[in-house]
C-alpha positions in Angstrom: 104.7 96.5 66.0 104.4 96.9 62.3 106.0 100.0 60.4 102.0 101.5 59.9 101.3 101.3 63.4 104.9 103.3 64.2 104.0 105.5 61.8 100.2 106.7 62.8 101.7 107.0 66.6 104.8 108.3 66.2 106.0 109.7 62.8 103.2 111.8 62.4 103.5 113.7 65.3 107.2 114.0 64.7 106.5 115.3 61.4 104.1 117.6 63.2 107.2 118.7 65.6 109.4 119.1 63.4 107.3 120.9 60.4 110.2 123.9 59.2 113.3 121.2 59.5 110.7 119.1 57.0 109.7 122.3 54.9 113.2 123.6 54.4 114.1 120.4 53.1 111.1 120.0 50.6 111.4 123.7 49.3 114.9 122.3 48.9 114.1 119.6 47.0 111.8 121.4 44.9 113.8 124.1 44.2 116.7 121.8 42.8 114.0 119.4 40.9 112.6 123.0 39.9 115.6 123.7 37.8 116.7 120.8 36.8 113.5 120.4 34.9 113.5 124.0 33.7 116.4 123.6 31.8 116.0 120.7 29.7 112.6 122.9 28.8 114.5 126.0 27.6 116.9 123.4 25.8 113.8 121.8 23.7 111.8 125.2 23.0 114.9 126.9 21.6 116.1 124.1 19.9 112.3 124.8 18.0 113.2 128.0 17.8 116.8 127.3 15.9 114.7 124.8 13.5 111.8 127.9 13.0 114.6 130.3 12.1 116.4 127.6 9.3 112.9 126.7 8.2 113.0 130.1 6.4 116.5 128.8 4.3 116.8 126.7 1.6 117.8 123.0 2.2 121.0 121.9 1.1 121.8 125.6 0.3 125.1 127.7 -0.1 125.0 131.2 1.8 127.9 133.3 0.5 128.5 137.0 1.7 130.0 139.5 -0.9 131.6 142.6 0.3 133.6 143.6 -2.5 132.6 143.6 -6.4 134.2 140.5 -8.0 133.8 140.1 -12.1 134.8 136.7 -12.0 132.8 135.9 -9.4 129.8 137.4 -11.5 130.9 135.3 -14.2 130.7 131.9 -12.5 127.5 132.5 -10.7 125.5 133.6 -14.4 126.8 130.3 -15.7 125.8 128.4 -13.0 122.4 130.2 -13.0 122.1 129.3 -17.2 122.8 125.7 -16.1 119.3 125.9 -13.9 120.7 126.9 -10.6 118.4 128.8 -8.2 120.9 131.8 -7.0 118.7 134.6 -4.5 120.4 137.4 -4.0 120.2 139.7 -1.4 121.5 143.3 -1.3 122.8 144.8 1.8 123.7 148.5 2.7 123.8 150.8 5.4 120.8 152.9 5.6 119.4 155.8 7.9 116.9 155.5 10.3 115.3 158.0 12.0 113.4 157.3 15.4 112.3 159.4 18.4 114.5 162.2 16.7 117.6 160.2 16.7 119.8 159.4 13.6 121.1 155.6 13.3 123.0 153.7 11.1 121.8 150.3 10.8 121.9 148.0 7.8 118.6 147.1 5.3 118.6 143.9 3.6 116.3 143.4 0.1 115.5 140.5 -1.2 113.4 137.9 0.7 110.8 136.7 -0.6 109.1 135.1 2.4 108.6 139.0 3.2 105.7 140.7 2.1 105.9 143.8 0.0 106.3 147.2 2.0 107.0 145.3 5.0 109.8 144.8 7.5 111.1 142.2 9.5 113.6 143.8 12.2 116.0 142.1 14.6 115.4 141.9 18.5 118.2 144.0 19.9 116.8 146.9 17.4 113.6 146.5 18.5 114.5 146.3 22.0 116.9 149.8 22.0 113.3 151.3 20.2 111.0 149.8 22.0 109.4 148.5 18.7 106.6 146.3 18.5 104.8 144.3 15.3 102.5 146.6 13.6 104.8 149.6 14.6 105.4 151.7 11.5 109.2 152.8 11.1 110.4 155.6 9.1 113.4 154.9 6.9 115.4 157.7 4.8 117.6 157.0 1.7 115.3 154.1 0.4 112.8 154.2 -2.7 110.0 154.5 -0.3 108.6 157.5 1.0 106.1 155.5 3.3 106.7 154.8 6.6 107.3 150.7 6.3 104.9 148.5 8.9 107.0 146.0 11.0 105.6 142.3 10.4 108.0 140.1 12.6 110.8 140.4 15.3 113.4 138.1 14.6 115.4 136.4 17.8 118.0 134.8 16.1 120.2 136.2 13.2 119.4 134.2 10.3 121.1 135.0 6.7 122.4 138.1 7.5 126.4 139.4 8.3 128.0 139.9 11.7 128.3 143.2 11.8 124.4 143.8 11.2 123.8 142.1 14.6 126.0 144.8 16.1 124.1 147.6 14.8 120.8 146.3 13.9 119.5 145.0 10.9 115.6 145.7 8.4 115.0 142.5 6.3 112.5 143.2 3.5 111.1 141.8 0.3 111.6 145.0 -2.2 112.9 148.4 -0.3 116.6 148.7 -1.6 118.4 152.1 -0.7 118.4 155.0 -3.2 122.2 154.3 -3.8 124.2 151.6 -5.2 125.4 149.2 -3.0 128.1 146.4 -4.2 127.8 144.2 -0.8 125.5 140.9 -1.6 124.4 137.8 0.0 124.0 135.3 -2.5 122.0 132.0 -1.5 122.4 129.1 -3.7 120.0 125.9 -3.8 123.0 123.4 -4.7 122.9 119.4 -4.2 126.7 119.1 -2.8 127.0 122.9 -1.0 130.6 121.7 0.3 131.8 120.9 -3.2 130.3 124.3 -4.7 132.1 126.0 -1.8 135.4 124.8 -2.6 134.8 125.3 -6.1 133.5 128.9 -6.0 136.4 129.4 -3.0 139.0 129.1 -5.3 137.8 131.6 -8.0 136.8 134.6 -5.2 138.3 133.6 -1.7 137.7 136.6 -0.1 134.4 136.1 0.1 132.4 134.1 3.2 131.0 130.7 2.7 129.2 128.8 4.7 126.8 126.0 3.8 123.5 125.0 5.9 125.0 123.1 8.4 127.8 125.5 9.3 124.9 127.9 9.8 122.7 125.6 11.9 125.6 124.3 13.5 126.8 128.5 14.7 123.4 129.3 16.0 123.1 125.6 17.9 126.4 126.5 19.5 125.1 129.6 20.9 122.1 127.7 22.0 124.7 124.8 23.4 127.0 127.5 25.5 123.8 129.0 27.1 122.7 125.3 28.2 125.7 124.7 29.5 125.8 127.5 31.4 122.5 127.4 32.8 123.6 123.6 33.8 126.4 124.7 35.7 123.3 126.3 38.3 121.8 123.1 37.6 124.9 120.3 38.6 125.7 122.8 41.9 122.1 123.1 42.5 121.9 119.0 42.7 125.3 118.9 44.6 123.5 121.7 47.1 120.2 119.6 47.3 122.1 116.3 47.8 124.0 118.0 50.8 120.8 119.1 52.1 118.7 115.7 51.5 121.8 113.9 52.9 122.5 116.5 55.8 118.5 116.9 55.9 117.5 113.7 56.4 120.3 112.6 59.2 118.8 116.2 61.4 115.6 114.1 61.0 117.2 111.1 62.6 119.3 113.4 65.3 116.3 115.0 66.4 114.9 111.7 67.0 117.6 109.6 68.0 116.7 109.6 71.7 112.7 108.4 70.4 114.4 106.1 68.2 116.7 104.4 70.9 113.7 104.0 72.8 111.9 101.9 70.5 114.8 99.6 70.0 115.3 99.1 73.7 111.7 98.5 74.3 112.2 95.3 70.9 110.9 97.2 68.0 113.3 95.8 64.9 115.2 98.4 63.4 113.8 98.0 59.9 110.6 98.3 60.8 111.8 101.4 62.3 113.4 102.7 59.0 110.1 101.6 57.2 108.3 103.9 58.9 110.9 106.6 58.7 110.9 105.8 55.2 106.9 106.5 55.1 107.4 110.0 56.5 110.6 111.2 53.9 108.6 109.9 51.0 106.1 112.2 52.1 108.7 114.9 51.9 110.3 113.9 48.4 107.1 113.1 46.7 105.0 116.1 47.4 108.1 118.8 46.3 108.3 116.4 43.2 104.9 116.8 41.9 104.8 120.6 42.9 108.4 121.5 41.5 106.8 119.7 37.6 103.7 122.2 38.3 105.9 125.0 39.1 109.1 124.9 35.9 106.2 125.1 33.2 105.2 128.6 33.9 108.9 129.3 35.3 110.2 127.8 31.8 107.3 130.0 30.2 108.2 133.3 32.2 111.9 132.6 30.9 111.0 132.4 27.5 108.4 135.0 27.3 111.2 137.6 28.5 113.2 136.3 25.7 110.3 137.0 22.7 109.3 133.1 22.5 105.8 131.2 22.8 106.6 127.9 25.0 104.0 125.0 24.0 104.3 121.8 25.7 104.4 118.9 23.4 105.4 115.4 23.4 108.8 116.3 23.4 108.6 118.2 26.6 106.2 116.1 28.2 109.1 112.9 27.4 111.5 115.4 28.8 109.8 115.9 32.2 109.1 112.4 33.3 112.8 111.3 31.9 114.3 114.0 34.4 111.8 113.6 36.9 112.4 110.2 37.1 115.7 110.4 37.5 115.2 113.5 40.2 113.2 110.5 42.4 116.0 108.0 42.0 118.9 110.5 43.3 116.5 111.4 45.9 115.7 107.7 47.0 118.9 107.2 46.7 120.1 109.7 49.6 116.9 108.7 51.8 118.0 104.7 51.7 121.4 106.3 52.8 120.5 108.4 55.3 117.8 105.9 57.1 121.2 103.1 57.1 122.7 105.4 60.1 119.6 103.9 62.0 121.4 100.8 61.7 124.6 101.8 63.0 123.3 104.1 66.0 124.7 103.2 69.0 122.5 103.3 72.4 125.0 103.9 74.4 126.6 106.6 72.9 123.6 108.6 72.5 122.5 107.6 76.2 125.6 109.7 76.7 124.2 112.4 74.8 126.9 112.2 72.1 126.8 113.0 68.7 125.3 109.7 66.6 127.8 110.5 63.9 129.9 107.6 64.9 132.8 106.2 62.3 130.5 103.6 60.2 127.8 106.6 59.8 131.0 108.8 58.8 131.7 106.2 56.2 128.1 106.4 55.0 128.3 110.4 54.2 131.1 110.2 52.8 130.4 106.9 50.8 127.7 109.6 49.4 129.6 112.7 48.4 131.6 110.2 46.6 127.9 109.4 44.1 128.0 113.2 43.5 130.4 113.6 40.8 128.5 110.6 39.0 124.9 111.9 39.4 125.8 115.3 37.8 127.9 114.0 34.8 124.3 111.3 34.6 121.9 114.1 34.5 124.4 115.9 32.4 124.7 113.4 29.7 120.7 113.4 29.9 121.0 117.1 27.8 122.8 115.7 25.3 125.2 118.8 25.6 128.7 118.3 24.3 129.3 121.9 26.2 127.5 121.0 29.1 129.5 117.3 29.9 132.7 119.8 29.2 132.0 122.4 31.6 130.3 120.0 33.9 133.5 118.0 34.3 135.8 121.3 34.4 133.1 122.1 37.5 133.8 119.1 39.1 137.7 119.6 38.9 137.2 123.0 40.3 135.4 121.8 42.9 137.4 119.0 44.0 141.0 121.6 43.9 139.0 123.8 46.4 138.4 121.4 48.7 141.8 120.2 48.4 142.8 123.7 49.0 140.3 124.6 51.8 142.0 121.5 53.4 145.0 122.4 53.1 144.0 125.9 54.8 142.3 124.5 57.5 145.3 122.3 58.2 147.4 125.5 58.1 145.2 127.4 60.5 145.2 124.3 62.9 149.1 124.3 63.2 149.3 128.4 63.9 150.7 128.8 66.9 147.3 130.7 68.6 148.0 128.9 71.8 150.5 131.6 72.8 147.9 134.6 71.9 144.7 133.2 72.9 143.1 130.4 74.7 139.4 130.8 73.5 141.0 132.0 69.6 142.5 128.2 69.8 139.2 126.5 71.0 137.3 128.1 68.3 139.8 127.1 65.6 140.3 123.3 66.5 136.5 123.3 67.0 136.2 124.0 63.0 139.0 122.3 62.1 137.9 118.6 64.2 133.9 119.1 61.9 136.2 121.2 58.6 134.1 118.8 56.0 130.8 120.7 57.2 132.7 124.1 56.7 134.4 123.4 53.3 130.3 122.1 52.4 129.5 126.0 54.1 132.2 128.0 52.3 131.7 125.7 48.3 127.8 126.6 49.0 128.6 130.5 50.0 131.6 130.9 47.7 129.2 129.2 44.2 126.5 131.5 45.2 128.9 134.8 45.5 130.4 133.8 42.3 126.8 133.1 40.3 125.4 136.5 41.6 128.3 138.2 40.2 127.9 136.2 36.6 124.6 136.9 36.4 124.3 140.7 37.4 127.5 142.3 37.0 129.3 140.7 34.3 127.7 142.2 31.7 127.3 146.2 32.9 131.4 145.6 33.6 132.2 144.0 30.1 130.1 147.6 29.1 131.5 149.8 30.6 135.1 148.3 29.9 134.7 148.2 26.4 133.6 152.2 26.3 136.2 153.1 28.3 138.6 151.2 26.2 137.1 152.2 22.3 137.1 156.4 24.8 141.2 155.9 25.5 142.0 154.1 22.2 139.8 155.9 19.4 140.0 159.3 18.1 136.6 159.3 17.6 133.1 158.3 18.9 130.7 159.4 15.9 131.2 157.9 12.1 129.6 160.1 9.3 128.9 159.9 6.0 126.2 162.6 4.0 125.9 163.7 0.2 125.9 167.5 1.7 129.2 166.9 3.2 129.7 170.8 3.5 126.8 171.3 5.4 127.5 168.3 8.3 131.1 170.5 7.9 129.6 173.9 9.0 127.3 171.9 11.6 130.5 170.6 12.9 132.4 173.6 13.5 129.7 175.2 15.0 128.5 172.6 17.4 130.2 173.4 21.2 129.9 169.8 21.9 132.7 168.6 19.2 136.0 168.6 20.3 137.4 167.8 17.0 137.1 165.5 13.8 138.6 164.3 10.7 137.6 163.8 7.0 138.8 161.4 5.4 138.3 160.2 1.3 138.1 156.5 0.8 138.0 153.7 -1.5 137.9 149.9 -1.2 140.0 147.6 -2.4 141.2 144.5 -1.9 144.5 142.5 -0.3 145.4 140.2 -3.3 147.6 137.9 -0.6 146.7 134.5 -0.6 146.6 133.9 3.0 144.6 136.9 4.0 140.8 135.8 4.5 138.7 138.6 5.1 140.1 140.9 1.4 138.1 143.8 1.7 140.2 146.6 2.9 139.9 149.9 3.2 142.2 152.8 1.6 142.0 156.2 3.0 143.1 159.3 2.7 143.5 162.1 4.9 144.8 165.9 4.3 147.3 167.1 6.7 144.6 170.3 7.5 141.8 168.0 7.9 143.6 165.8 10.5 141.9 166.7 14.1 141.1 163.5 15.3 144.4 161.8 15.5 144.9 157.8 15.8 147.5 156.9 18.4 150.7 155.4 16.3 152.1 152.4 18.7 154.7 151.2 16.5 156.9 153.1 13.4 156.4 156.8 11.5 153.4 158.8 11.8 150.7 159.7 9.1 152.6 162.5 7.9 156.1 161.8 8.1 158.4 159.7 6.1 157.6 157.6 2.5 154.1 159.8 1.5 153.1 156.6 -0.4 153.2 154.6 3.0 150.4 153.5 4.7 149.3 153.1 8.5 147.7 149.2 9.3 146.2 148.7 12.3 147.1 146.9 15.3 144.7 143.9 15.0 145.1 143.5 11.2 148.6 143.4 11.5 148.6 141.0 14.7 146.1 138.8 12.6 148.0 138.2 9.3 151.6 138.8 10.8 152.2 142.1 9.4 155.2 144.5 10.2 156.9 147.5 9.3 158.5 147.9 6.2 156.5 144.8 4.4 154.6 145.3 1.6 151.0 145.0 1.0 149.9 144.5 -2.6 146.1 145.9 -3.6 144.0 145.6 -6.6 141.4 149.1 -7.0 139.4 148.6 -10.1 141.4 145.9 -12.1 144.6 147.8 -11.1 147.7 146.5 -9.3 149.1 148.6 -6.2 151.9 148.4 -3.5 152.1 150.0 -0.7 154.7 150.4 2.2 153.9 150.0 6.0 155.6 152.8 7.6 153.0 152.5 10.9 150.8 150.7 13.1 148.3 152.4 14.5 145.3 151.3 17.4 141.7 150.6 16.1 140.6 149.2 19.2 139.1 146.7 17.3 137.0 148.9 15.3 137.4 148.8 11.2 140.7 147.4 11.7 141.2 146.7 7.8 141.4 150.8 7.4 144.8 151.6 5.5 145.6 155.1 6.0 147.8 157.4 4.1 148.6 160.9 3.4 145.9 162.3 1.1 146.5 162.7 -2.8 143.4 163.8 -4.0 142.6 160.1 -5.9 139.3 159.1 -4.2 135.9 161.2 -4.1 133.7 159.2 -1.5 134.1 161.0 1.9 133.4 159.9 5.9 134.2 161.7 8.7 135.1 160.9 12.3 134.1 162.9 15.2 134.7 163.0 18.7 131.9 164.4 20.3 131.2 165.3 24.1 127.6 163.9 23.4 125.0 163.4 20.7 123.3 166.5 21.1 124.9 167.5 17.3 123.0 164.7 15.3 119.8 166.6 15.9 121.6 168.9 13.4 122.1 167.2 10.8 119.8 166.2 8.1 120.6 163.1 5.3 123.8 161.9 7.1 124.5 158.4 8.0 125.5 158.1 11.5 127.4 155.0 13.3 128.4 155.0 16.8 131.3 153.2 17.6 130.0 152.7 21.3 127.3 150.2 19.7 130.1 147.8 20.1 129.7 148.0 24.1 126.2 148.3 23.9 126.3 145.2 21.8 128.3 142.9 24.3 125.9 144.1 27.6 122.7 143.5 25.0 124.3 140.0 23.7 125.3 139.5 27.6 121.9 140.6 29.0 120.1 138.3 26.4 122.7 135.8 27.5 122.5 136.0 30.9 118.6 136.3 31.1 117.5 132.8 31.8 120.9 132.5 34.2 119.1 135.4 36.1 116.1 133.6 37.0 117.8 130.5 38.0 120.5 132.1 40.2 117.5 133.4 41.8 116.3 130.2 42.1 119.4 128.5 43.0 119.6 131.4 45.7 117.0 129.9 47.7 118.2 126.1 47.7 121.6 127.7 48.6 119.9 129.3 52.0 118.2 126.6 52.8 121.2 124.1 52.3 122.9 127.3 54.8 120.5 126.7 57.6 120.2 123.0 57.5 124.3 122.8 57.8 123.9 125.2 60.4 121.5 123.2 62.6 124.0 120.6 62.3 126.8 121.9 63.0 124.9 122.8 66.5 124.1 119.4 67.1 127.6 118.3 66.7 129.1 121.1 69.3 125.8 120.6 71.7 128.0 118.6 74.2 130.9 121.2 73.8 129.1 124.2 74.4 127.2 122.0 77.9 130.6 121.2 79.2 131.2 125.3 78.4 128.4 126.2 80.5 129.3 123.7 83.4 132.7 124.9 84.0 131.3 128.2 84.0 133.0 130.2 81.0 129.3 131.3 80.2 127.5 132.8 77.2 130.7 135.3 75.9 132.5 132.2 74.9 129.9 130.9 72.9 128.8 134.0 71.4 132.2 134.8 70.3 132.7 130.9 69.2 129.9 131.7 66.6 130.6 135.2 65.6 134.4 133.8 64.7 132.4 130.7 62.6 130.6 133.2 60.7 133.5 136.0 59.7 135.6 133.1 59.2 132.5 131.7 56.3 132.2 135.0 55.1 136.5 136.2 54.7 137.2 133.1 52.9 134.0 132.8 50.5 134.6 136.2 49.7 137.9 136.1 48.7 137.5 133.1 46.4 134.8 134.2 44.5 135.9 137.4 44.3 139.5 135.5 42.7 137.2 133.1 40.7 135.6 136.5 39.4 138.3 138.0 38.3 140.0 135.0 36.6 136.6 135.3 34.1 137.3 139.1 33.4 140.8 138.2 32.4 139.8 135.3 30.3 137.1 138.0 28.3 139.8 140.4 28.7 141.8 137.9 26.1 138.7 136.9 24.1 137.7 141.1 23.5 141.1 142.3 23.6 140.0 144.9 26.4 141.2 146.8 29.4 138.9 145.1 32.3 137.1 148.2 34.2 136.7 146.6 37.7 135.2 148.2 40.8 135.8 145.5 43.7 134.3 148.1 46.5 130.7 147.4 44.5 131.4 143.9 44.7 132.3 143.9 48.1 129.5 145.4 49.6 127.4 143.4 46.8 129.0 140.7 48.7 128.8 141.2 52.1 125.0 141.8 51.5 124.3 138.7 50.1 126.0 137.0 53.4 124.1 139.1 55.9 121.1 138.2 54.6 122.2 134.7 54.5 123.4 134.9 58.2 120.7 136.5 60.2 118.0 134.4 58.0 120.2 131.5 59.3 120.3 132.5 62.9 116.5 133.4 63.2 115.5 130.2 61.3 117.5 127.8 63.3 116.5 130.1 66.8 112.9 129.3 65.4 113.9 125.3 65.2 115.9 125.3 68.6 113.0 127.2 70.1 110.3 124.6 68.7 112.7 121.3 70.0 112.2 122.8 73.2 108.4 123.3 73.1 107.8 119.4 71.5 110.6 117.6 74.0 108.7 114.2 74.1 109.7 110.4 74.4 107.3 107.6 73.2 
């Protein structure tokens, strides 16, 4: 018989039979090819969105940030502009916004000229806290405007501005300046060799930040190259899920028929033109998830981006990108059929006459021959993203995944050498049973254990990195409210009245700047405070107090001093308007990362500009106030759940996706397992030991899943809060109860969608019991 004629009489009716076995497996498939095209999508339309943003800058330009007033830096930069050097400048300042009654600091920048007049352009995580939209009109206090300013454009990504107006926001406009002086600039110079002009302009103000056009491309690619890589690491476990799944798929496909199969031999059909026809059905399975998971990522990809503020067009680029990685999809995929279909070759007629398993020692060789093709498919489709990043993290994934196997066998051996013989009969059954098929659990507990620990990534991390960086600006800082007003008795009285203050402190203040050579950042901050204005105290961790020993000392604070080696008793030497000061560290004190270049000192009347600090119970005072510029230093947690959230967005969507693969690659594994301990559990039932046995056989398998996935995420979990406990210089606020039962959730489902598929699929081989 040829392979067509096998196929019209016999594999369509099997595919018939066995229609969910061949439908988990294509949504499988799908799903996997799903994301793996998704990603290289989201990779092309941001990388548009990077080249967008630059558009807006100069070529070959110089951006430098001022923060300090600098006459020889003024100098240079009005001898290079009489030379015919193009120098923009752009002021920056703290302004007051007022919005749904709520006062806000955030920062206005003047001077682009892309910008129409009387017009804003606003960044997304202000828009997104305001729930502002283009052609919103914003009212902003303190500028030489008394109209309400129309917003033209949302900006995504943070393009010539500083990094502490991503924090709190930032206005970029064309001619609004504030009504006050600011000294703070951003100068942008249109240069032929940027890198010389930095060095040379370095060396007369080095306090200042430089950074030429590539160094800015290159920060905002990075960000784009970390979220990539991220997003691949769904992508890599998602192939090494749909690869399990094809391989452990495809050989349920030839267990199911092995009996049909053996027939056909015996009766002198060849076995090739057997595995043609076999071949004929999978193809059918492959191809159609192919076609259907291209369909599906362009709206998926589209959803993504839309969530994110950006208009996804397909172009050539992305049209080049989907046949290169669907391609490639098709050849892994071929790849694993070819493999599977070879056990036909092997299967022994005999054995399965016997009713014993088909997975014999040369089919063995086979699975494992491809498990050892996974590492080098995901570095390929990893190298196919052209993501330094990704190949990193990719490779530190596949390390990570080969020690926990190592480890999981090295438990299972463990277990296997307990001494259970001595407790319990049936306990020792059930634990040789896993440990004789371990390979299939270690494939269970990898799939259960990735899936625990993406869930968590994607929607804890970022409410935890939150709520641990309030809690640890609540226990560090005096203070939760910054204030600054030009009626600085009034906010005083409001202050004093206000219930919901537990205390605060003013403090006068100039800035100056560190002439050491090695310091980087030379703005810093001197302020005085008055022993009867000193209510909100900062906790002193190391040396004297504010008020006690030298009175010309000064309190540094913890990070300052840990970044530019700083102890007590050294000297730090300060020039305030042209003239030369020292002062004496007597103390370190704990910022919590907050304005850590503040100097403080006990007051001597020298300096006339005034903020205050408040601690407040809530915010219910700034409805009080009137022409007072407000910061709240719990923007800084906002700011890593917003730059979290916005990271995490797209890794969301695809966990979610990657959820589904992960259940189906679940009950597949399942239903195999079954098959391999179907003579077992007959020889149970002949000797009479009954249903309990078996029941408790399984209920065992699955606690046994569930403890030990459970426990490694949960340790994977933590080892990432420790590592962003070292990046933030936090206190990690971690409930593992929530997680838990987060946990155990997520397996539940898992389970009894597992048990009730594969009771569906028994139930069905059953009903379609046939021979040719």
């Amino acid at each position: 018989m040829k392979a067509n004629e096998i196929f019209k009489l016999y594999n369509l009716k099997n595919m018939k039979s066995n229609t969910i076995l061949l439908l988990l497996l294509s949504v499988s498939i799908m799903i996997t090819m799903t994301i793996s095209l998704v990603i290289p999508q989201l990779e092309a339309a941001k990388q548009k969105e990077i080249d967008y943003a630059m558009s807006k800058c100069t070529d070959s330009s110089l951006m430098i940030t001022q923060s300090y007033p600098s006459e020889k830096f003024y100098t240079e930069l009005f001898e290079l502009q009489k030379k015919g050097l193009k120098i923009d400048q752009i002021n920056y300042a703290p302004i007051y916004m007022n919005i749904n009654n709520n006062k806000n600091m955030l920062y206005l920048f003047s001077g682009y000229e892309y910008i129409k007049k009387d017009t804003a352009v606003i960044s997304k995580n202000l828009a997104d806290d305001f729930n502002i939209k283009v052609g919103d009109k914003i009212k902003l206090d303190s500028v030489n405007l008394n109209e309400k300013v129309t917003v033209s454009a949302i900006e995504n990504l943070p393009v010539d501005i500083t990094d502490t107006a991503q924090i709190t926001g930032y206005i970029k406009t064309n001619n609004i300046i504030p009504t006050y002086n600011s000294d703070m600039n951003i100068y942008l110079l249109d240069c032929r060799n940027p890198i010389q002009m930095k060095d040379s302009l370095k060396k007369i103000e080095p306090g200042y930040s430089y950074k030429t056009y590539d160094e800015r491309y290159r920060d905002l690619f990075q960000h784009l190259d970390i979220q990539i890589a991220a997003l691949n690491l769904i992508g890599i476990v998602g192939y090494l899920l749909a690869i399990a799944v094809c391989l452990t798929g495809l050989m349920m496909i030839v267990v199911k028929s092995k009996t049909d199969i053996v027939n056909m031999i015996l009766i002198g059909i060849d076995r090739k033109t057997i595995i043609k026809s076999f071949k004929k059905e999978i193809n059918i399975t492959i191809l159609i998830p192919l076609i259907l998971s291209i369909l599906f990522s362009i709206p998926i990809t589209n959803l993504i981006l839309k969530s994110e503020r950006l208009v996804y067009k397909i172009g050539e680029q992305e049209l080049i990108l989907l046949v290169l990685f669907s391609l490639f999809s098709l050849m892994v995929f071929m790849l694993y059929r070819n493999l599977s279909l070879s056990s036909i070759k092997s299967l022994d007629c005999i054995e399965v006459q016997k009713k014993n398993s088909i997975f014999n020692k040369k089919t063995k060789k086979k699975i494992k021959l491809g498990v050892v093709f996974i590492p080098f498919i995901m570095i390929a489709y990893t190298m196919l993203l052209l993501s330094g990043t990704s190949i990193m993290l990719c490779l530190m994934m596949l390390v990570f995944i080969i020690l926990l196997t190592i480890t999981l066998y090295f438990l299972f051996f463990i277990l296997a050498k307990l001494p259970i013989r001595k407790f319990n009969r049936i306990a020792l059954y059930v634990m040789n049973n896993i440990y004789s098929n371990k390979i299939f659990y270690i494939m269970s507990i990898l799939n259960l254990t990735l899936l625990l620990l993406f869930s968590m990534i994607g929607f804890h991390l970022s409410a935890i990195l939150q709520e641990s960086a309030d809690l640890n600006l609540k226990t560090k800082l005096p203070y939760n409210l910054m204030m600054k007003s030009d009626t600085l008795d009034h906010v005083v009285q409001v202050l004093k009245k206000s219930k919901d203050v537990k205390s605060f402190t003013i403090m006068n203040y100039d800035d100056v700047v560190n002439t050491d050579e090695r310091i980087k950042d030379k703005k810093i901050r001197l302020n005085e405070i008055k022993r009867n204005e000193y209510y909100a105290k900062f906790q002193v961790i190391d040396g004297e107090n504010l008020f006690e020993g030298d009175k010309n000392g000064v309190l540094i604070a913890r990070d300052y001093a840990d970044a530019y080696k700083y102890s007590i008793g050294d000297k730090i030497y300060v020039n305030s308007a042209g003239k030369e000061e020292v002062y004496k560290i007597k103390g370190i004190y704990e910022s919590g990362g907050i304005n850590s270049n503040w100097m403080l000192k006990e007051s001597e009347n020298h300096f006339t500009k005034s903020i205050i600090l408040v601690n407040s119970k809530n915010k219910s005072v700034l409805n009080k106030l009137k022409d007072t510029f407000v910061a709240d230093a719990d923007s800084i947690g906002h700011y890593i759940q917003y730059q979290m959230e916005y990271f995490l967005n797209s890794f969301k969507l695809i966990c979610l996706i990657f959820a589904l693969g992960s259940l189906v690659f679940n009950i597949n594994l399942m239903y195999l397992l079954k098959d391999l301990d179907k003579k077992d559990d007959s020889i149970i039932r002949i000797v009479g030991l009954g249903k309990d046995l078996l029941v408790f056989k399984e209920i065992i398998k699955v606690v046994f899943i569930a403890i030990i996935s459970i426990i490694i995420s949960l340790m994977i979990f933590v080892g990432i809060l420790m590592a962003f406990r070292m990046m933030f210089s936090i206190k990690i606020l971690l409930n593992i109860k929530d997680l838990l039962v987060s946990n155990l959730m997520i397996i539940s489902l898992f389970v009894i969608v597992t048990m009730l598929t594969n009771k569906r699929i028994s139930r069905n081989d059953l009903l379609n019991m046939k021979d040719i």
